[in-house]
C-alpha positions as CSV (number, residue, x, y, z in Angstrom):
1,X,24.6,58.8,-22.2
2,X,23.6,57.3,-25.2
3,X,24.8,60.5,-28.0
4,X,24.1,58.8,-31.7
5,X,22.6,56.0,-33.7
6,X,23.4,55.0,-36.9
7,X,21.6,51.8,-38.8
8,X,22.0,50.7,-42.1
9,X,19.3,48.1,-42.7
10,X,18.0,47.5,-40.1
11,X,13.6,46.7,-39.6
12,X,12.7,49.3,-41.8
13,X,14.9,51.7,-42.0
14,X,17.7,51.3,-45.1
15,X,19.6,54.3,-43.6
16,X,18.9,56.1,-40.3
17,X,21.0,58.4,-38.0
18,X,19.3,59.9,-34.3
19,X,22.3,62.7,-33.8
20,X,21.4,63.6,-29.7
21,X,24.1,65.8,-29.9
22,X,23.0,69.6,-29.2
23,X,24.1,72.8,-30.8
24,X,26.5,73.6,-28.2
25,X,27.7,69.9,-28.6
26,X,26.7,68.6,-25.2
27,X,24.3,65.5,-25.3
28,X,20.9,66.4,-25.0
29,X,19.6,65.0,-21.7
30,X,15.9,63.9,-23.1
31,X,14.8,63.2,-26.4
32,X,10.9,62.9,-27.8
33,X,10.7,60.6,-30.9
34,X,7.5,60.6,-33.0
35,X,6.0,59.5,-36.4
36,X,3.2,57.5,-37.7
37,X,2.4,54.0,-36.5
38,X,4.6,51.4,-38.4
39,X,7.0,54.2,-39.3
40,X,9.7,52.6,-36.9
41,X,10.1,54.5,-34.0
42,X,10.1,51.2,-31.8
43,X,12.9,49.9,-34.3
44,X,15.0,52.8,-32.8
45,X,14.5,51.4,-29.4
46,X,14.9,48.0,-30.8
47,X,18.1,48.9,-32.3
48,X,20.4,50.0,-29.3
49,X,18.0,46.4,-27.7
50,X,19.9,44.8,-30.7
51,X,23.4,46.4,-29.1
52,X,22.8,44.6,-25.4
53,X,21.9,41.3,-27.1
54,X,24.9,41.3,-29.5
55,X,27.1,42.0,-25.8
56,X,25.1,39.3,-24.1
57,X,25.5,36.6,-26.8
58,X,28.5,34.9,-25.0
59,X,27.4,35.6,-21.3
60,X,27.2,32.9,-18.7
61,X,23.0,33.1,-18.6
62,X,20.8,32.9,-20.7
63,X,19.2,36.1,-21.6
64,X,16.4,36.2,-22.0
65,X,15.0,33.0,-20.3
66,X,13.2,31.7,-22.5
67,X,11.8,28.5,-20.5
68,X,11.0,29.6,-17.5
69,X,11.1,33.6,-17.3
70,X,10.6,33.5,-13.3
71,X,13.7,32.3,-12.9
72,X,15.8,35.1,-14.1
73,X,15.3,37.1,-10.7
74,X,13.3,39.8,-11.4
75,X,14.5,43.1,-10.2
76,X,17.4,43.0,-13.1
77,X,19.5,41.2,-10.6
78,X,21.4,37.9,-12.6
79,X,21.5,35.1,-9.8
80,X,25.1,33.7,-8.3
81,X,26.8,30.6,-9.5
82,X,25.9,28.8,-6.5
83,X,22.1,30.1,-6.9
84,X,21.5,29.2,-10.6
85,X,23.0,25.9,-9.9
86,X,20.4,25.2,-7.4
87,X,17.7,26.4,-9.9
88,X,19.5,24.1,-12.5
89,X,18.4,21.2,-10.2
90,X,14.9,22.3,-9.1
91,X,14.1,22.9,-12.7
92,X,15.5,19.4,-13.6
93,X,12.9,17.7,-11.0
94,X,9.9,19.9,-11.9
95,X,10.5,19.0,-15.1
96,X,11.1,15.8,-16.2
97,X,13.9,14.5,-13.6
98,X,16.8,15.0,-16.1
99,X,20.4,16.2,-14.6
100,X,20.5,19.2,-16.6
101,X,18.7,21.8,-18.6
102,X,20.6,22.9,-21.9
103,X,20.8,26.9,-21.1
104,X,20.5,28.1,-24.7
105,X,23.2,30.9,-25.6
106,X,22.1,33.2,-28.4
107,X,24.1,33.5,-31.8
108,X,24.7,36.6,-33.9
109,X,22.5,35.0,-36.6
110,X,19.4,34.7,-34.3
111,X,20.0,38.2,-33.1
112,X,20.3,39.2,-37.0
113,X,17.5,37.2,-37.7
114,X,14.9,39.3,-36.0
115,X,16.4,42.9,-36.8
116,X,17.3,42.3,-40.5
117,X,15.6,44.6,-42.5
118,X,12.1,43.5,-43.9
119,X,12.5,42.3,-47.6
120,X,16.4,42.6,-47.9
121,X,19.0,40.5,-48.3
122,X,22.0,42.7,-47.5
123,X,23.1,42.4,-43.9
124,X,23.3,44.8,-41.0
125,X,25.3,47.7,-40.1
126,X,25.0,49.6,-37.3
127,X,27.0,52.2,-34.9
128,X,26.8,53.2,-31.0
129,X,28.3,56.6,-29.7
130,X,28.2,56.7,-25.8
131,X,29.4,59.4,-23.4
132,X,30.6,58.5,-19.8
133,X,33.8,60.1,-19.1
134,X,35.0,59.9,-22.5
135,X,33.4,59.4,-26.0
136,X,33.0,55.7,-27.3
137,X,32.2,54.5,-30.5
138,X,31.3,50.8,-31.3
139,X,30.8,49.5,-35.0
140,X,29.2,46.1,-35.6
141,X,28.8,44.8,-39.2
142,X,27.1,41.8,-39.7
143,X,26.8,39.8,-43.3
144,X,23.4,38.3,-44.9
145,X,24.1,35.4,-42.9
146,X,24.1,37.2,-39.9
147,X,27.3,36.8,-39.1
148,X,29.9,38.7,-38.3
149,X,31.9,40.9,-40.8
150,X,33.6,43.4,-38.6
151,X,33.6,45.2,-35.5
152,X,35.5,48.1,-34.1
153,X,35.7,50.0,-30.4
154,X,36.9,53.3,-30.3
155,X,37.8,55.8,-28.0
156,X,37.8,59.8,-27.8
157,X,39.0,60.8,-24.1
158,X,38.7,64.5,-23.7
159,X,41.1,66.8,-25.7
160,X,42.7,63.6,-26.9
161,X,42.5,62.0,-30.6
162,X,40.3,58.9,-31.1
163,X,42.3,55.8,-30.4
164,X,40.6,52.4,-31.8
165,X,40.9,49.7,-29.2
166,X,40.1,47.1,-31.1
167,X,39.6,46.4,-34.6
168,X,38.3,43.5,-35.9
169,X,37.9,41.8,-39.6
170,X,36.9,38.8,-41.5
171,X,39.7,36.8,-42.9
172,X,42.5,39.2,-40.9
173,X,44.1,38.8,-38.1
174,X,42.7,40.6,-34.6
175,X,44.1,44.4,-33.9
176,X,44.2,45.4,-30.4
177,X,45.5,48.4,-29.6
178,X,49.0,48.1,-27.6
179,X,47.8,49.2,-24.4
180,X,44.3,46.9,-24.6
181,X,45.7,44.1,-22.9
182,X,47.6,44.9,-19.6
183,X,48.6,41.1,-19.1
184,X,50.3,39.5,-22.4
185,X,49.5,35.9,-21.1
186,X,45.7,37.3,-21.1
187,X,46.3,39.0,-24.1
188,X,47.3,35.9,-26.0
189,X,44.1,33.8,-24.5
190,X,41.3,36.6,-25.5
191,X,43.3,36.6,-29.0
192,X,42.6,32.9,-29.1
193,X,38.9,33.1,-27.8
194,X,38.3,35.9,-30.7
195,X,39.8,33.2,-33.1
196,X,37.2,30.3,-32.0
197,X,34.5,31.9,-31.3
198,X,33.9,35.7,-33.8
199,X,31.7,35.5,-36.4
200,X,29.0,33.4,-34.6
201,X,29.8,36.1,-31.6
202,X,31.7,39.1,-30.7
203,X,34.8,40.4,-29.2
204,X,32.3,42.4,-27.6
205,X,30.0,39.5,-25.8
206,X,33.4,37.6,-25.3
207,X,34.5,40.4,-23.1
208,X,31.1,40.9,-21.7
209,X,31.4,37.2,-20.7
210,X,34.8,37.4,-19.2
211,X,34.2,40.5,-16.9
212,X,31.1,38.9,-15.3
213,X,32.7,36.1,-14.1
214,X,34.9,38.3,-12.4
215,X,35.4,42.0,-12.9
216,X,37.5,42.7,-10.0
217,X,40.5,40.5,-12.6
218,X,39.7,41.7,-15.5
219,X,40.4,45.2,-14.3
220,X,44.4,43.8,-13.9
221,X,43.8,42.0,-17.8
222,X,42.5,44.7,-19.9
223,X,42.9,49.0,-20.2
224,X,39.9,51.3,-17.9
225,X,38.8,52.4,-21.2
226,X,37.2,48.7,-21.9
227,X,35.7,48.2,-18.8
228,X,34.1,52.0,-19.2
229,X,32.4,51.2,-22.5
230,X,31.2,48.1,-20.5
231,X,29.6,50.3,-17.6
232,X,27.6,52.4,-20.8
233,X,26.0,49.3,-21.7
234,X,25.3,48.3,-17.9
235,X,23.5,52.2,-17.5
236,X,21.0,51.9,-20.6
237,X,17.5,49.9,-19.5
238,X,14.9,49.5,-22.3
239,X,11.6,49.6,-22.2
240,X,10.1,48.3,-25.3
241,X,6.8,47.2,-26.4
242,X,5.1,46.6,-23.5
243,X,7.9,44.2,-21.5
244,X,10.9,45.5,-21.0
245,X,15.2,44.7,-19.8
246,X,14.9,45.3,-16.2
247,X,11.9,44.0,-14.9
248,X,10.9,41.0,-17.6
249,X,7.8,39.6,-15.4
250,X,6.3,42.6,-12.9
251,X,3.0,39.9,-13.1
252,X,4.4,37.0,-12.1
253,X,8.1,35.9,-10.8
254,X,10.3,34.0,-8.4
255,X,12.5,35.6,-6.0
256,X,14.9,34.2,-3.3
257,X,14.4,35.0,0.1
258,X,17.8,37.6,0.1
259,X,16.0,39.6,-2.2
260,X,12.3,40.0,-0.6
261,X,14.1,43.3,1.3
262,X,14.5,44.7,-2.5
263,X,11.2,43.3,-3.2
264,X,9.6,45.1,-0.1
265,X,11.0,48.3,-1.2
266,X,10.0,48.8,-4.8
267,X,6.3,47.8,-3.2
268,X,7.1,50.7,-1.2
269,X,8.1,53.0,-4.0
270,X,5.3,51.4,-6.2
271,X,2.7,52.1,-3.1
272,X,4.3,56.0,-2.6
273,X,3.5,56.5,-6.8
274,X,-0.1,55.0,-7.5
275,X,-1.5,57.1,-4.9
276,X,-0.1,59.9,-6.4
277,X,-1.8,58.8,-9.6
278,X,-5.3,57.2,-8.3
279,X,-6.0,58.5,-4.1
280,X,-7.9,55.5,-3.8
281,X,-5.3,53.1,-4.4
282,X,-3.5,52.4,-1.2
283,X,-0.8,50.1,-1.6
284,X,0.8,47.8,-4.0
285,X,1.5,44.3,-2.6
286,X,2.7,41.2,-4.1
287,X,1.5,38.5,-2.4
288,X,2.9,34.8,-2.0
289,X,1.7,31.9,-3.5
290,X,2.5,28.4,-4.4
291,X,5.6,26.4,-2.4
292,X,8.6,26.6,-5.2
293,X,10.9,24.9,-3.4
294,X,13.1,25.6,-0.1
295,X,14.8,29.3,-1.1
296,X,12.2,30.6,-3.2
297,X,8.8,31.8,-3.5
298,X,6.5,33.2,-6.3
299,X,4.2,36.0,-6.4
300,X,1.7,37.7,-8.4
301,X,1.2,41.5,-8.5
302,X,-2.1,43.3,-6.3
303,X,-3.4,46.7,-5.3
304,X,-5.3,47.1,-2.3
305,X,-7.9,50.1,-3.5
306,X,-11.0,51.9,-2.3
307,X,-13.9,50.5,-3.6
308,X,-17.7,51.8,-2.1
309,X,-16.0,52.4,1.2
310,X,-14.2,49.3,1.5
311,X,-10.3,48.3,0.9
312,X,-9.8,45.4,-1.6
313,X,-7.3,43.3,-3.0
314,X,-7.4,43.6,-6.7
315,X,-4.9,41.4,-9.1
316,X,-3.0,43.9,-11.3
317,X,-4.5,42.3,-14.2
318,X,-7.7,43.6,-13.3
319,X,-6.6,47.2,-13.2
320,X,-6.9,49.5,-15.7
321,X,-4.4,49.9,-18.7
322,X,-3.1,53.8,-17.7
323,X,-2.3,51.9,-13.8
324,X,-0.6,49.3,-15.6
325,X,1.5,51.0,-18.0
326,X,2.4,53.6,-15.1
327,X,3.2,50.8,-13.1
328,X,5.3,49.2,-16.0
329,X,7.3,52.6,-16.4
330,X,8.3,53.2,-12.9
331,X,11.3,51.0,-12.5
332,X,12.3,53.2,-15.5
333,X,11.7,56.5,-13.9
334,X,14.0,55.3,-11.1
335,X,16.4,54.4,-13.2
336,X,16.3,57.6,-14.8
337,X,16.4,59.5,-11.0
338,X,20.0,57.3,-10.8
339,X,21.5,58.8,-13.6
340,X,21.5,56.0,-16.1
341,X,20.3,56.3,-19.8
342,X,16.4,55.1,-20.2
343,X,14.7,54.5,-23.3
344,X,10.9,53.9,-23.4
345,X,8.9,53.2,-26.5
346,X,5.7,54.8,-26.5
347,X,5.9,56.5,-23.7
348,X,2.7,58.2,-24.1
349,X,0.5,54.7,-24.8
350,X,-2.8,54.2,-22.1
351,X,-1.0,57.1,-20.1
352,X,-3.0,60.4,-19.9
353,X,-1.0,63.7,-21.2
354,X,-1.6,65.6,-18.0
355,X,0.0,62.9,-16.1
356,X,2.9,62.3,-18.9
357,X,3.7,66.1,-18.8
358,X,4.0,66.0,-14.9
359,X,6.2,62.9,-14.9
360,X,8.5,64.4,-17.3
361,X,8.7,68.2,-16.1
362,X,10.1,66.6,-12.8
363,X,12.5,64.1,-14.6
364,X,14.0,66.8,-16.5
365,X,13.9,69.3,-14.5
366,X,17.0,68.2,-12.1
367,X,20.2,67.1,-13.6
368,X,19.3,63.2,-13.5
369,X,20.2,60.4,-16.9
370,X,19.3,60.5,-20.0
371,X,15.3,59.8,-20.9
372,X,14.6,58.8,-24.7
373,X,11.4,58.4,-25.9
374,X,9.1,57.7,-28.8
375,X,5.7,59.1,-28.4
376,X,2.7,59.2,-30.4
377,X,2.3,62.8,-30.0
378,X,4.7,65.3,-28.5
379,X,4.0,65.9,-24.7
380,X,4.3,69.8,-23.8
381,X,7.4,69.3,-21.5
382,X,9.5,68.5,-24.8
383,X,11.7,71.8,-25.3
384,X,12.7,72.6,-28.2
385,X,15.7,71.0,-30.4
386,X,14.5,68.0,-28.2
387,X,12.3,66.7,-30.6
388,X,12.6,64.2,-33.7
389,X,10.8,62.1,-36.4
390,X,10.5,59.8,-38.4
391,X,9.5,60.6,-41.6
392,X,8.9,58.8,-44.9
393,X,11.2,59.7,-48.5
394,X,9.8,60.1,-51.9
395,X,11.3,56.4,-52.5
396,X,8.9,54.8,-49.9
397,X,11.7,54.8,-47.1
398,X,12.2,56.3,-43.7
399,X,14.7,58.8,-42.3
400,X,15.0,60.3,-38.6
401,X,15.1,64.3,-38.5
402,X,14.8,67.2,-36.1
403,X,11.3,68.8,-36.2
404,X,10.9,72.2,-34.9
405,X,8.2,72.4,-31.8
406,X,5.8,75.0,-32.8
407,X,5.2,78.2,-31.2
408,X,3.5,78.4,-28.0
409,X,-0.8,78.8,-29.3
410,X,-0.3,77.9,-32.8
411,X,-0.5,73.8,-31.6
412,X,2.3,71.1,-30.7
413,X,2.9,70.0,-34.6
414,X,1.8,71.2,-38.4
415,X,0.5,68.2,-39.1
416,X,1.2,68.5,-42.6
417,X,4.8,67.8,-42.1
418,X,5.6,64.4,-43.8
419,X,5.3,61.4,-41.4
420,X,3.4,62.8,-38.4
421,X,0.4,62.2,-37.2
422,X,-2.7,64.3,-38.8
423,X,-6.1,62.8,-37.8
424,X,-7.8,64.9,-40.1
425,X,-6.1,62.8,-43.0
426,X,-8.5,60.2,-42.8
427,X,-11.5,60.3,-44.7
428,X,-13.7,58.1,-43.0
429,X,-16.6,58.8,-45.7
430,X,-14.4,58.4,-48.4
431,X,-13.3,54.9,-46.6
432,X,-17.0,53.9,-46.2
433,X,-17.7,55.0,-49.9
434,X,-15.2,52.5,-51.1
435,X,-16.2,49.7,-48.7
436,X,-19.9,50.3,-49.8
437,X,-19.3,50.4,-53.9
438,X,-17.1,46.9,-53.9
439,X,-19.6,45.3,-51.3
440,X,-22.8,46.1,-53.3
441,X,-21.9,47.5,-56.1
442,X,-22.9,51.3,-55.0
443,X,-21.5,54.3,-54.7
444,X,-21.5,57.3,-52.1
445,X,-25.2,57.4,-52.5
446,X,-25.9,55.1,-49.9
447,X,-23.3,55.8,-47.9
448,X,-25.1,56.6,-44.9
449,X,-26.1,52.6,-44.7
450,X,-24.5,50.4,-42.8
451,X,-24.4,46.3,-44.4
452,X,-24.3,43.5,-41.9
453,X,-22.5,40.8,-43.9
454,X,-22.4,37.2,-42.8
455,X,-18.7,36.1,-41.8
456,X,-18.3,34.1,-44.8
457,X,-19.2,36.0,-47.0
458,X,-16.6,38.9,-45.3
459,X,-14.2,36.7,-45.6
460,X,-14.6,35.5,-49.2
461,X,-14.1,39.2,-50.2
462,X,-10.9,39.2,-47.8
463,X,-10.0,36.6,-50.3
464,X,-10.4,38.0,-53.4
């Protein structure tokens, strides 16, 4: 479980914690996040997004697939050595007939790049605390560059102290703890991969990169505790703005034939939870087409539904947005129902509150993950000391804190509370008013008249 953020300029936020710690100290097991648009509730998300990416810079595949999404074998499952070779060379002929395709491995100062914070030139900071077993903290400091300035991985078993396993600065020498490395030959190659390669990447990533070539080793190279930290990064899946970790195409992919059983179930699944939703949807198909080559196949994304009396085949494009976002969620919600840590960013868009609050009064009702959310408004099955905001400062900025949920009949939220939501702030008269007076020249006297303006003319005043 995914137990505290902290960010130091990062997007828009020059400080921010999210504490999910309770009052009794246990990790809350659901969390609601709201706050104006723009105020950075999807930078949250983004932020433990900017975690994973940092761990995947080094990793074998690219991530994400930037040429040619399909291939990533949707359904969150990374393809074999044998299998991406053999995609290596069907990409090669469908494209151009080269012998290879350069697989592009993504630096710290890309990552850094995108999650810098808007206007400033100081670099990032941030901090992870994760809960599986034992408590783990993980520190990554990056400079204006976007490199690397330091990075440290602790751990807190139970009734034990904190011990740092690893430690890591510019300009000084690598410190692993004694017990990191349980082969010294290993020891001394990791230490000389660190060397090459941090600054540009991680310890973290190189690690990352090492156990998926084979983890079965690396659990006779390096201490449990590594590996453990590695398994809370494999247990969070993030939905984000509308396309998310695990499934990055659910419109359009490629699949090899061993995986159409895994395909044919999560059509089930998806089949079993529409018609929950809409009773004259019937079932969820992906159907084949388009040869791709000998041991692979692509599909797009249909529902067969009810329409006057007669069963169609729609494209999934055609459906409406609430069937298409709670299609979009439900890999999430499963992974959720398996115990892993799920984050969703709006969970609440094009979905309707009813349906929301039913989804989530199941999810938390049994002891299942961890689901964390940010929402546009709160959703009724958010207890209290569940929910947070983000709120702006005199000084323009934006901090996270614990809102209270209001009493049961006195309404979800005062919306005079800084940095949420109040419809009734804006003055659509007033708005008009304004429009009116720089348009024509008058004032709230004709402000019952609505003025047609040629596009140009719009546009000059854009200008000005």
């Amino acid at each position: 479980m995914l137990s505290k953020v902290v960010l130091d300029n990062f997007r828009s936020f020059a400080h921010a914690e999210l504490d999910l710690s309770g009052p009794d100290g246990r990790t809350l097991d659901h969390a609601a996040v709201c706050g104006e648009n723009g105020s950075g509730k999807t930078s949250l998300v983004e932020s433990v997004l900017f975690l994973m990416e940092s761990a995947r810079t080094l990793a074998g595949r690219p991530w994400p697939v930037d040429w040619a999404s399909g291939y990533n074998l949707v359904l969150g499952r990374d393809p074999d050595d044998r299998d991406l070779d053999g995609m290596i060379e069907r990409l090669a002929a469908e494209y151009d007939g080269s012998d290879e395709i350069w697989m592009p491995r993504t630096s710290m100062p890309i990552i850094a790049e995108k999650h810098s914070r808007i206007g400033s030139d100081d670099g990032i900071r941030a901090a992870y605390e994760f809960v599986r077993g034992a408590r783990f903290g993980y520190g990554l400091e990056l400079d204006r560059d976007g490199r690397v300035l330091s990075e440290e991985l602790t751990c807190r078993p139970w009734g034990r102290k904190p011990t740092v396993l690893y430690s890591l600065r510019r300009g000084e020498e690598p410190s692993f703890h004694r017990m990191f490395f349980r082969d010294a030959g290993y020891g001394s190659c990791f230490r000389d991969l660190v060397s090459d390669s941090w600054g540009d990447h991680t310890a973290l990533s190189i690690l990352v990169s090492e156990t998926a070539d084979d983890r079965g080793q690396m659990e006779g190279m390096v201490c449990p505790w590594a590996l453990a930290f590695l398994d809370c990064l494999a247990e969070v899946r993030i939905l984000t703005s509308g396309s998310g970790d695990l499934f990055p195409d659910m419109e359009w992919g490629v699949m090899n034939d061993d995986d159409r059983i895994v395909l044919k179930a999560y059509q089930m699944a998806a089949s079993e939870f529409l018609r929950c939703i809409d009773p004259d949807i019937r079932e969820v198909r992906h159907v084949r087409h388009g040869p791709r080559g000998r041991d692979c196949f692509c599909y797009r994304t249909h529902v067969r539904r009810l329409i006057d009396g007669e069963c169609r085949l729609v494209p999934i494009e055609s459906e409406s947005s609430g069937i298409w976002r709670a299609l979009e969620i439900l890999p999430y919600l499963m992974e959720l129902y398996r115990g892993r840590t799920v984050l969703v960013d709006d969970a609440d868009a094009w979905l309707h509150p009813d349906l929301l609050d039913g989804i989530l009064e199941q999810a938390l009702d049994d002891d299942h993950g961890q689901l964390i959310m940010t929402v546009r408004s709160l959703p009724d099955a958010v207890e209290a000391g569940h929910a947070f905001a983000v709120v702006r400062t005199d000084g323009g900025g934006r901090e996270v804190r614990p809102i209270d949920v209001a009493v049961e009949g006195e309404g979800r939220l005062d919306g005079g509370c800084r940095g949420i939501p109040n419809p009734y702030w804006v003055d659509m008269s007033m708005i008009v008013n304004e429009f009116d007076y720089i348009v024509e020249g008058r004032g709230s006297d004709r402000a019952g008249t609505a003025y047609i303006l040629p596009s140009d003319r719009f546009e000059r005043l854009l200008i000005r």
